[in-house]
MARVEXFI-865004 format. One record per residue (C-alpha): residue in three letters; residue number from 1; x, y, z. Coordinates in steps of 0.25 Angstrom, whole numbers, padded with zeros to 4 digits. Each point is the difference from the previous one (the first is absolute). Example, Ala and Ser with C-alpha at 12.3 -4.5 7.8 and 13.67 -1.06 7.14 Angstrom:
<recs>
REC | Ala | 1 | 0049 | -0018 | 0031
REC | Ser | 2 | 0006 | 0014 | -0002
</recs>
This chain:
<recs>
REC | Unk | 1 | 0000 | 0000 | 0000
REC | Unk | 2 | 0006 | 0013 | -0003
REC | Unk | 3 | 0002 | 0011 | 0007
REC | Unk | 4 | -0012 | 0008 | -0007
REC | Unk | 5 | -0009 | -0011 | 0004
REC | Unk | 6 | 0001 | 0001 | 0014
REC | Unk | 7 | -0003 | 0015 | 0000
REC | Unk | 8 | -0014 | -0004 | -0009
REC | Unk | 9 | -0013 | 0001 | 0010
REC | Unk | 10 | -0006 | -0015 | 0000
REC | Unk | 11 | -0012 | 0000 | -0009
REC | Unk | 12 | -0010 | -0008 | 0007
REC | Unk | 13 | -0014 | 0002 | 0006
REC | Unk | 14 | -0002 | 0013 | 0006
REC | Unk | 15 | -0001 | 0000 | 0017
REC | Unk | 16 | -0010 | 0007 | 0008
REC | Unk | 17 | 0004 | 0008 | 0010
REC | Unk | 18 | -0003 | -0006 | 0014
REC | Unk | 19 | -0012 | 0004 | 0006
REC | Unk | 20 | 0002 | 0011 | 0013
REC | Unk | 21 | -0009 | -0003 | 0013
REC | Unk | 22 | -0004 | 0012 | 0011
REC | Unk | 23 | 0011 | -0001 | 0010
REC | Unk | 24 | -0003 | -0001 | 0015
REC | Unk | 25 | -0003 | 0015 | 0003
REC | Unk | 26 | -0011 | 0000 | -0012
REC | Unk | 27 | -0007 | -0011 | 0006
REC | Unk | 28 | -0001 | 0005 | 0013
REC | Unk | 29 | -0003 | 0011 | -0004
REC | Unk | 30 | -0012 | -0005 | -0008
REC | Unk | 31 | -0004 | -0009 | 0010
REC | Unk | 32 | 0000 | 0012 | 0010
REC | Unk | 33 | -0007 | 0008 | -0011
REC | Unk | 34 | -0013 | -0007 | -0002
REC | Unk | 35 | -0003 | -0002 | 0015
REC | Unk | 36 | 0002 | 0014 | 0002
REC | Unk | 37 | -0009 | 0001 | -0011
REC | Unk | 38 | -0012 | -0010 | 0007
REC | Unk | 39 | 0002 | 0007 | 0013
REC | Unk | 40 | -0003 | 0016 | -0006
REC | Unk | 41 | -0010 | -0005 | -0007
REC | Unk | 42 | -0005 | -0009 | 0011
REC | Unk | 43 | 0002 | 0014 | 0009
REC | Unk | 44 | -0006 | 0009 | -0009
REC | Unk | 45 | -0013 | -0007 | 0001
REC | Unk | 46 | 0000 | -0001 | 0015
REC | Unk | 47 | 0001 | 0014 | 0001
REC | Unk | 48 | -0011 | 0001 | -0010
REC | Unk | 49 | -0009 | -0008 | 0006
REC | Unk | 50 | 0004 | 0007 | 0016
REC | Unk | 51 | -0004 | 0013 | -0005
REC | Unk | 52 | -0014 | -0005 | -0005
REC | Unk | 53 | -0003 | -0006 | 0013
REC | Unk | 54 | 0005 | 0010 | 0009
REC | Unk | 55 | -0013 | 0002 | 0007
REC | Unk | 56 | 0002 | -0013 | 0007
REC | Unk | 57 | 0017 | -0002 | -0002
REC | Unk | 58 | 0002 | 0014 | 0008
REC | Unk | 59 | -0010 | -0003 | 0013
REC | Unk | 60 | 0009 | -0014 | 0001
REC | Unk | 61 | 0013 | 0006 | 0000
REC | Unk | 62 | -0006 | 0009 | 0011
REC | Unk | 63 | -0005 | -0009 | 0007
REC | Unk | 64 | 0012 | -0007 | 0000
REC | Unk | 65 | 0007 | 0011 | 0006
REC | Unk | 66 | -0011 | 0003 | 0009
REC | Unk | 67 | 0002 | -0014 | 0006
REC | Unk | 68 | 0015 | 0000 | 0001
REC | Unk | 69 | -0004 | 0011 | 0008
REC | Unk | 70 | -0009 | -0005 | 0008
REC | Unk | 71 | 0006 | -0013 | 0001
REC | Unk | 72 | 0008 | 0004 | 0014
REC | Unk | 73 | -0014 | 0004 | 0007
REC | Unk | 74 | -0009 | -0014 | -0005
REC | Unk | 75 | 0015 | -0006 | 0006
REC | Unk | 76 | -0001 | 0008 | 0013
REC | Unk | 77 | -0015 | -0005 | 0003
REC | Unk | 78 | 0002 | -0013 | -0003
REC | Unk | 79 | 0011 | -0001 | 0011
REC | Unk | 80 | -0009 | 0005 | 0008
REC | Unk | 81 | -0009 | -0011 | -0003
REC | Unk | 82 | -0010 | 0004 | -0008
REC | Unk | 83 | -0005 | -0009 | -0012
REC | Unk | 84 | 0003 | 0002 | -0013
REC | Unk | 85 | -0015 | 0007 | -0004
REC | Unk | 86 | 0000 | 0010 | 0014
REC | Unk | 87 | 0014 | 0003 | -0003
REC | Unk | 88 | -0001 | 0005 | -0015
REC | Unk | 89 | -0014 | 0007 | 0007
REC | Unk | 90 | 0009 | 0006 | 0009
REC | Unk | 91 | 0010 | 0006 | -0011
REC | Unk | 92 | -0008 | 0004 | -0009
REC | Unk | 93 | -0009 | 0009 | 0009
REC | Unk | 94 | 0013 | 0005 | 0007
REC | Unk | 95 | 0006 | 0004 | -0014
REC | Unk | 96 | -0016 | 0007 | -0004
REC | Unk | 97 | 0003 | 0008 | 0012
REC | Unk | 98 | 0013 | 0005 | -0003
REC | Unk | 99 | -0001 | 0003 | -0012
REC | Unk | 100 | -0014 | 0006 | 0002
REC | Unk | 101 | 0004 | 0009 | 0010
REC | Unk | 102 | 0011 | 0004 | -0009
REC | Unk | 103 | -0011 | 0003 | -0012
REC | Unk | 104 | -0008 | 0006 | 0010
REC | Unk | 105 | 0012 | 0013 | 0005
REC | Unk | 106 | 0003 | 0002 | -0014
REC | Unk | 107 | -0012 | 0003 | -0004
REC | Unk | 108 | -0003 | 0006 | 0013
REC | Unk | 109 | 0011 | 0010 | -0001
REC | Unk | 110 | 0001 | 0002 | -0014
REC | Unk | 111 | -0017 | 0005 | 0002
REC | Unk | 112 | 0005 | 0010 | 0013
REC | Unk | 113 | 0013 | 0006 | -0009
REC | Unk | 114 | -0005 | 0000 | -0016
REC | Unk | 115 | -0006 | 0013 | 0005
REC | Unk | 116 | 0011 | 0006 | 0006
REC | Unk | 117 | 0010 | -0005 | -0011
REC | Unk | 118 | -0008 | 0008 | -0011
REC | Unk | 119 | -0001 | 0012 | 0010
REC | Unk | 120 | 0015 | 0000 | 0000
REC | Unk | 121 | 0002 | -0003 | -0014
REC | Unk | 122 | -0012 | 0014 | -0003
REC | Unk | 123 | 0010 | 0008 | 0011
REC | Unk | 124 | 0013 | -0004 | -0008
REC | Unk | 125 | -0004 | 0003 | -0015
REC | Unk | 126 | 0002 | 0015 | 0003
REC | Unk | 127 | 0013 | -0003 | 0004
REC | Unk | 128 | 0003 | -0008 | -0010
REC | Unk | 129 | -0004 | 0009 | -0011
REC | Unk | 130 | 0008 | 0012 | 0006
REC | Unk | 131 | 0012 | -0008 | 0001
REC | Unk | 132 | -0001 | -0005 | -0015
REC | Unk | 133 | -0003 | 0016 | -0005
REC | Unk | 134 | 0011 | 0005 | 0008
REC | Unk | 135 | 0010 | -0011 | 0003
REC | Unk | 136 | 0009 | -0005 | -0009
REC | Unk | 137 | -0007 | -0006 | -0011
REC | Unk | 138 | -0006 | 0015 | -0002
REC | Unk | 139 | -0012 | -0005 | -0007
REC | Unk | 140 | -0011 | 0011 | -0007
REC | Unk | 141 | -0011 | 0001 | 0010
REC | Unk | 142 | -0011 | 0000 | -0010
REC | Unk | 143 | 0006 | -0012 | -0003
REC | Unk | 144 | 0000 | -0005 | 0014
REC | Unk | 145 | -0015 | 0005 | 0003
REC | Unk | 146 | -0006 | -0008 | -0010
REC | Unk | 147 | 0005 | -0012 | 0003
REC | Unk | 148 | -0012 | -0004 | 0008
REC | Unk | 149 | -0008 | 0004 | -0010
REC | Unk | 150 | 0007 | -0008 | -0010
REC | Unk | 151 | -0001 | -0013 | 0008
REC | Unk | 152 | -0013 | 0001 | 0003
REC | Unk | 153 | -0004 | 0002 | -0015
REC | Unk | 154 | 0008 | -0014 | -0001
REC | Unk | 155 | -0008 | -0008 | 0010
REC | Unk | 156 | -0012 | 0006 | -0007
REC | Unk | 157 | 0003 | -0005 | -0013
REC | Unk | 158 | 0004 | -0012 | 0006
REC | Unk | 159 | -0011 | -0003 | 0007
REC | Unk | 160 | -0006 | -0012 | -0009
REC | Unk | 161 | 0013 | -0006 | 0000
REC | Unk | 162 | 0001 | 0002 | 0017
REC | Unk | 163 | -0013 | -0006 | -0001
REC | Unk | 164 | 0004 | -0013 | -0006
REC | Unk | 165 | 0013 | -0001 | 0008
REC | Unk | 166 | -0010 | 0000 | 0013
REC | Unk | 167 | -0008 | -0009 | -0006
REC | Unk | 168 | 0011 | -0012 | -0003
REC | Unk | 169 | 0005 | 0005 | 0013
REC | Unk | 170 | -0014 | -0005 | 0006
REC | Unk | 171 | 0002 | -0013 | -0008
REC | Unk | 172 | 0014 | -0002 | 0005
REC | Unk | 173 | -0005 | 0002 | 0013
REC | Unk | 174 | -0012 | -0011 | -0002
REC | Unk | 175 | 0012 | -0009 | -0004
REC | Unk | 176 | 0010 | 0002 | 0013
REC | Unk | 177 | -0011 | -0004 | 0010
REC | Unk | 178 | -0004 | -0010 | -0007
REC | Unk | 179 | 0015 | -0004 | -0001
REC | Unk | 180 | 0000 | 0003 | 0017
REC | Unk | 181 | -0010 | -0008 | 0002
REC | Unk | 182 | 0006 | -0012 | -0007
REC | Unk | 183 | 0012 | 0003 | 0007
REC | Unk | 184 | -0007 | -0003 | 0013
REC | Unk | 185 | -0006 | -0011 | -0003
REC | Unk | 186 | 0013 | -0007 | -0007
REC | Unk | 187 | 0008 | 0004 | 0014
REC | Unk | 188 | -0009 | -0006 | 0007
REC | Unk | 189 | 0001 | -0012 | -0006
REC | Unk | 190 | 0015 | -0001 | -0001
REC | Unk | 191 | 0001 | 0004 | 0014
REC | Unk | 192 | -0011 | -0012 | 0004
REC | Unk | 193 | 0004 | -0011 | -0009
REC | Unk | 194 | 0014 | 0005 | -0009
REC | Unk | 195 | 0008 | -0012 | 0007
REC | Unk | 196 | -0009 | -0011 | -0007
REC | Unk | 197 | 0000 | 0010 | -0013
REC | Unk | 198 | 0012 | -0001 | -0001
REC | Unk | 199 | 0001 | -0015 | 0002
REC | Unk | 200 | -0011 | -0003 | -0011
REC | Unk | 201 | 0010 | 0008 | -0009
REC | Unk | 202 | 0011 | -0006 | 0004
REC | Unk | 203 | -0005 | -0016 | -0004
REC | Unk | 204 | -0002 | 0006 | -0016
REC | Unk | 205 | 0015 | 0000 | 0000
REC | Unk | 206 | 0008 | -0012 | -0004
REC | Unk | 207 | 0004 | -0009 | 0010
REC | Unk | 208 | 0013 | 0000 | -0003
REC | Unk | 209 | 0001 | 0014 | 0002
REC | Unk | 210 | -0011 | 0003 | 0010
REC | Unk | 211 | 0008 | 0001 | 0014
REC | Unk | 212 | 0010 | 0012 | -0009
REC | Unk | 213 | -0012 | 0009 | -0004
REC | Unk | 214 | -0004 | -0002 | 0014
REC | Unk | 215 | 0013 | 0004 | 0005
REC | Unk | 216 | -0002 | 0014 | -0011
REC | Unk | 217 | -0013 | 0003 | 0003
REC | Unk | 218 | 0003 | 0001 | 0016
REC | Unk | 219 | 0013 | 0007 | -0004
REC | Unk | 220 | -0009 | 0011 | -0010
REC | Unk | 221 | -0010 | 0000 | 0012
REC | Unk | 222 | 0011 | 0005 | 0011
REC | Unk | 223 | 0006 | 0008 | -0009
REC | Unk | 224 | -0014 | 0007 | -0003
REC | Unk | 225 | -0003 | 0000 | 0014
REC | Unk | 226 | 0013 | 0007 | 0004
REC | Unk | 227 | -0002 | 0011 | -0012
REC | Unk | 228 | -0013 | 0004 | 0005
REC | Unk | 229 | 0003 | 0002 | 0015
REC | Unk | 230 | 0012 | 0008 | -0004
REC | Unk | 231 | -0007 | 0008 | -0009
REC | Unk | 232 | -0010 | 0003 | 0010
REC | Unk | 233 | 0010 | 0004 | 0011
REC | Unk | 234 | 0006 | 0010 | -0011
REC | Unk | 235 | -0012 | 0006 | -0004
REC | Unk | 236 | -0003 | 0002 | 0014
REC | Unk | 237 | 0012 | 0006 | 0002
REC | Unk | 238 | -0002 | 0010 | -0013
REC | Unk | 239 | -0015 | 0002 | 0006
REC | Unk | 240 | 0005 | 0005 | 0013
REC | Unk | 241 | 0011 | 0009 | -0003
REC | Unk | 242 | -0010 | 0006 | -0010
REC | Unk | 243 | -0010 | 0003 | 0009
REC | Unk | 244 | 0010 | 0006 | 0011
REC | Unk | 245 | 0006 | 0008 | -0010
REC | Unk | 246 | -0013 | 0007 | -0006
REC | Unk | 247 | -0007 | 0000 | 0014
REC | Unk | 248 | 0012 | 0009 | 0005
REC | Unk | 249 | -0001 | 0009 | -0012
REC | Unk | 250 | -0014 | 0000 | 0003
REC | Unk | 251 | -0004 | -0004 | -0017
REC | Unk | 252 | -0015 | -0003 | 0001
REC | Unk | 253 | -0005 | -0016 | -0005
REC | Unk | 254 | 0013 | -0005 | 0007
REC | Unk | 255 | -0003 | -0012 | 0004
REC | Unk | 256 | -0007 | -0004 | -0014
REC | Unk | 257 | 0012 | 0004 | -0006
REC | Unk | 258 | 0008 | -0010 | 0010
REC | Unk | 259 | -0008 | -0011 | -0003
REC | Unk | 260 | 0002 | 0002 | -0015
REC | Unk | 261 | 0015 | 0001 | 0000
REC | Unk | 262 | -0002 | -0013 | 0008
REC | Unk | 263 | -0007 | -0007 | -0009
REC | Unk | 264 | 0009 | 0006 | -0011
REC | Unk | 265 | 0012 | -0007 | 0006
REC | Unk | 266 | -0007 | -0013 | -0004
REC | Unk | 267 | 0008 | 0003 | -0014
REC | Unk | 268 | 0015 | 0000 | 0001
REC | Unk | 269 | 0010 | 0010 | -0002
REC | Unk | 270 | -0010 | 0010 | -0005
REC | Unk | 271 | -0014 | -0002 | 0006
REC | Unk | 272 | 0003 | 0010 | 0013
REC | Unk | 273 | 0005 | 0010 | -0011
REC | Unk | 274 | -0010 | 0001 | -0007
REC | Unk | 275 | -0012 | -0001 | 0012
REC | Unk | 276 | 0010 | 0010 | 0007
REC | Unk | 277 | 0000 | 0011 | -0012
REC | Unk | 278 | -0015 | 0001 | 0003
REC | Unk | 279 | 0003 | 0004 | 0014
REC | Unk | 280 | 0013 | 0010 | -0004
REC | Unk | 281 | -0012 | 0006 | -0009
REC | Unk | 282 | -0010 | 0002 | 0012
REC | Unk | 283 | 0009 | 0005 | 0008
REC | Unk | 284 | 0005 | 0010 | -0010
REC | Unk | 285 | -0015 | 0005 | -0002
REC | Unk | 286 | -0003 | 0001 | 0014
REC | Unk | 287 | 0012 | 0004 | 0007
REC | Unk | 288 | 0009 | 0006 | -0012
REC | Unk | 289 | 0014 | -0004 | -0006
REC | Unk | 290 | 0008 | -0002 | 0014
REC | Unk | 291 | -0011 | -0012 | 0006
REC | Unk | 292 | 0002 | -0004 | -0013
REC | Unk | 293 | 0015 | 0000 | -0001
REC | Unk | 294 | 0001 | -0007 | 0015
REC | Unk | 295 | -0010 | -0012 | -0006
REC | Unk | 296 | 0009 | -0001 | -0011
REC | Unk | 297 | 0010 | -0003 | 0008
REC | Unk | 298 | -0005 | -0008 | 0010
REC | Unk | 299 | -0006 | -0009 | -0010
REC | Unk | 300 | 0015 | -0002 | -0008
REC | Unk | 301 | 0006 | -0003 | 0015
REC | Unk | 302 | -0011 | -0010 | 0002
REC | Unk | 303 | 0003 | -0007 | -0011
REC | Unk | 304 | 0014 | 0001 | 0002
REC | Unk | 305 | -0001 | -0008 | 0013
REC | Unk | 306 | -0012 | -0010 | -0007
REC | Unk | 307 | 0013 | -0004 | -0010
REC | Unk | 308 | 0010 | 0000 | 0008
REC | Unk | 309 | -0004 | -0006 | 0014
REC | Unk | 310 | -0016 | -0004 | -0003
REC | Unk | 311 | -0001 | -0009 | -0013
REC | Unk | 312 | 0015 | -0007 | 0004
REC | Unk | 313 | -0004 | -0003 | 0014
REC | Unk | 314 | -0014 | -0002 | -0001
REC | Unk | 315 | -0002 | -0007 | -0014
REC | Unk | 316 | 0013 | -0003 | -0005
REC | Unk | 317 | 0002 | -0009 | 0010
REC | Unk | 318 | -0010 | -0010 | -0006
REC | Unk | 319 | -0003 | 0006 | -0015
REC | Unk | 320 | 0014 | 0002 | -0007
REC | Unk | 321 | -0003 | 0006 | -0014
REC | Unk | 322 | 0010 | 0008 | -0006
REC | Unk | 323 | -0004 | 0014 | -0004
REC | Unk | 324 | 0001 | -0001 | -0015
REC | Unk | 325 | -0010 | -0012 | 0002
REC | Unk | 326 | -0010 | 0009 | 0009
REC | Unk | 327 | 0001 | 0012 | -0010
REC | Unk | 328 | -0004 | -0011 | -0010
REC | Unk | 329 | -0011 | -0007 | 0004
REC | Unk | 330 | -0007 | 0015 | 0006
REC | Unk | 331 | 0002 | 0003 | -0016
REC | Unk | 332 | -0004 | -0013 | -0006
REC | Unk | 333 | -0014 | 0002 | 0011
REC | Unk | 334 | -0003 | 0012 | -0003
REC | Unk | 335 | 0000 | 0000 | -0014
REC | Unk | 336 | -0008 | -0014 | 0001
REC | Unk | 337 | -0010 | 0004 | 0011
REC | Unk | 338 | 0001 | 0014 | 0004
REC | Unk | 339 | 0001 | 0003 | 0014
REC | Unk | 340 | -0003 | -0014 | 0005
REC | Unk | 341 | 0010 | -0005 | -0008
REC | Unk | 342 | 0011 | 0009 | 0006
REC | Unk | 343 | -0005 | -0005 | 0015
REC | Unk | 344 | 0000 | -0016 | -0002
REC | Unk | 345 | 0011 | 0000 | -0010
REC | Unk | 346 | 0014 | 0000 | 0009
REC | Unk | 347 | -0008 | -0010 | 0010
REC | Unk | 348 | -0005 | -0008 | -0012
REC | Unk | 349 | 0016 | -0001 | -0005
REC | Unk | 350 | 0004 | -0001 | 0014
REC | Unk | 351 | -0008 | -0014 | 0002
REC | Unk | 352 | 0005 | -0004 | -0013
REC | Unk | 353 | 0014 | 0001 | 0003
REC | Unk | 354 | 0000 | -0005 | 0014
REC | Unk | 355 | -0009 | -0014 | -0005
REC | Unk | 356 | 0011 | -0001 | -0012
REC | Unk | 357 | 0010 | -0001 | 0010
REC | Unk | 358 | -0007 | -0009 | 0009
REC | Unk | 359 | -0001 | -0010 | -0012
REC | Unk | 360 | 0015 | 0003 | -0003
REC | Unk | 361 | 0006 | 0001 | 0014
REC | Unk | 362 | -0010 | -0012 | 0006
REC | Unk | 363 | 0000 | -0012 | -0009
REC | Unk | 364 | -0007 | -0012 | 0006
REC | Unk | 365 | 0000 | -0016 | -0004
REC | Unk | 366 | -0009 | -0006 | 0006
REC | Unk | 367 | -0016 | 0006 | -0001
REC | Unk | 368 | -0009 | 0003 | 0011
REC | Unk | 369 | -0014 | 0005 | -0003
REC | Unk | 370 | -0003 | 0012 | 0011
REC | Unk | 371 | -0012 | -0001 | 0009
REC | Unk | 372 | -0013 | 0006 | -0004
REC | Unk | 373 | -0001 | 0009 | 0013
REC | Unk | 374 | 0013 | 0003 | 0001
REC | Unk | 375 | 0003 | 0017 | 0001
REC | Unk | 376 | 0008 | 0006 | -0011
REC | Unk | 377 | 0007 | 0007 | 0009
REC | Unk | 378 | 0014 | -0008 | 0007
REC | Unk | 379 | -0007 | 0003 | 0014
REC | Unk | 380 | -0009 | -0010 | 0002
REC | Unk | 381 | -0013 | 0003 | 0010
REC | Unk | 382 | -0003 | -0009 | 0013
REC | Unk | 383 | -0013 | -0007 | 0001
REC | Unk | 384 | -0010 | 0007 | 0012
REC | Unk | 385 | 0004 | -0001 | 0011
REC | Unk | 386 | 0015 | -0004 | -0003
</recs>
């Protein structure tokens, strides 16, 4: 063979190139990628369906935090050796009364002082006017006069549309008692009988897996339990500073005004803000810039101390979410359900993450099927007598 041959491609039947697979990292990829896919989906439609049913999904989760409320009383009068029926009697007139009697001042006092706020507000407007003609801002006085006039001419042309509001407003208020009064009735029942609820769910999971959701749900549960005593201690403590603080300045409906900074610290983060810009703004009208100032201040102090000794101490200890999730899910629960959705969404994430881990953290072999009547929480109650 010469030398020319050799450098000669062989002539034969053409090859095809060998066929290339995904490597590893595709694959997972993919196989990650279409589950995430069934679960948005799966999500998507969840959610759908919650916010069509929300006249009965929002009294539940209430009543669940009412009753991990109330749970420590029904425990309390059970020791004492009252049955199960006397003893969730017992709590839930006790909780009527309290919260009654807190109904009862704020409308009380929000009747005696309305009056005297607007009064206030009549004797500040003058004041208010001057300041803005000769003040800083220098404003025409004409100008400044007729704005009154100018607002008035707007709720007059308005008034159809002020009259629908009022009317959905009726509605909406049709809807909340009727919410409330399915909320007392599910509390009731969780309170009487949420031990054997909760083992009648627990037999629909597999038995293979039954004593682990167990173990999550009872996790989820103190964890829920812990949230909403916390909570309540803080907004107790917003409620009272509050209070002392606009009872000192002497600001008119202060005691309304506390319980609704109170309540607003039900939302984390910025629920006492927000409730508290109302009381900065009554004060201001009332007593002018100075109360106003001093408000200001008190409320960022009170927070201050809320973030920096209440929440670690109080409900840190038992929920641990870090920030970023918290600022998330109040986002995610107020763009889904509004308010409501910003009050039960950091609860809602914080069961979630404290069953996840209980299903990590506590894995069991061997299966046990819990009792019907046993309590949901870890404290188990004597029978009478003891």
């Amino acid at each position: 063979m010469t030398s020319l041959d050799r450098r000669r491609p062989p002539t034969g039947p053409a090859t095809s190139p060998p066929i290339s697979y995904p490597g590893p990292a595709l694959r997972v990829a993919a196989d990650y990628g279409w589950r995430l896919i069934v679960l948005g989906t799966v999500g998507y439609f969840l959610v759908k369906l919650l916010s069509h049913l929300s006249l009965a999904v929002i009294p539940f989760l209430v009543s669940l935090l009412v009753t991990a409320l109330l749970r420590p009383v029904l425990n309390f009068f059970r020791r004492r050796g009252l049955q199960r029926g006397p003893a969730t009697l017992a709590t839930i007139l006790l909780a009527v009364i309290v919260l009654g009697g807190i109904i009862s001042l704020v409308v009380i006092r929000a009747a005696e002082q309305a009056p005297q706020l607007g009064d206030e507000i009549n004797s500040l407007i003058p004041d208010v006017k001057h300041w803005l003609i000769t003040g800083p801002l220098h404003l025409n006085s004409t100008s400044v006069n007729n704005l009154t006039t100018t607002v008035t001419n707007d709720i007059t042309k308005n008034s159809s549309a002020i009259a629908s509001t009022a009317l959905s407003t009726g509605k909406t208020a049709l809807e909340v008692l009727g919410g409330m009064v399915l909320v007392v009735f599910l509390t009731v029942f969780l309170l009487y009988d949420g031990e054997r609820v909760w083992g009648f769910l627990i037999k629909a999971a597999p038995a293979a897996t039954r004593l682990k959701v167990d173990q999550a749900g009872r996790a989820a549960w103190e964890t829920l339990s812990h949230y909403v005593r916390g909570t309540l201690v803080v907004s107790a403590f917003h409620g009272i500073v509050i209070a002392i603080t606009l009872t000192i300045l002497g600001v008119p409906l202060a005691f309304p005004l506390a319980v609704l900074v109170g309540l607003g610290s039900f939302v984390p983060l910025v629920g006492a803000v927000v409730t508290g810009v109302l009381a900065v703004g009554v004060a201001g009208l009332s007593k002018g810039l100075v109360a106003a100032i001093i408000v200001l201040a008190v409320l960022l102090l009170d927070n201050q101390i809320e973030a920096h000794a209440l929440q670690p101490l109080v409900v840190g200890r038992y929920v641990r979410i870090h920030p970023l999730a918290v600022v998330m899910a109040l986002t995610a629960g107020a763009l889904l359900f509004g308010i409501f959705g910003a009050i039960v969404a950091v609860p809602v994430v914080a069961c979630i993450n404290s069953a996840v881990k209980s299903i990590v953290n506590q894995p069991s072999a061997d299966d046990q099927t819990p009792a019907d009547d046993q309590p949901m929480e870890r404290e188990q109650i004597p029978p009478p007598g003891g």
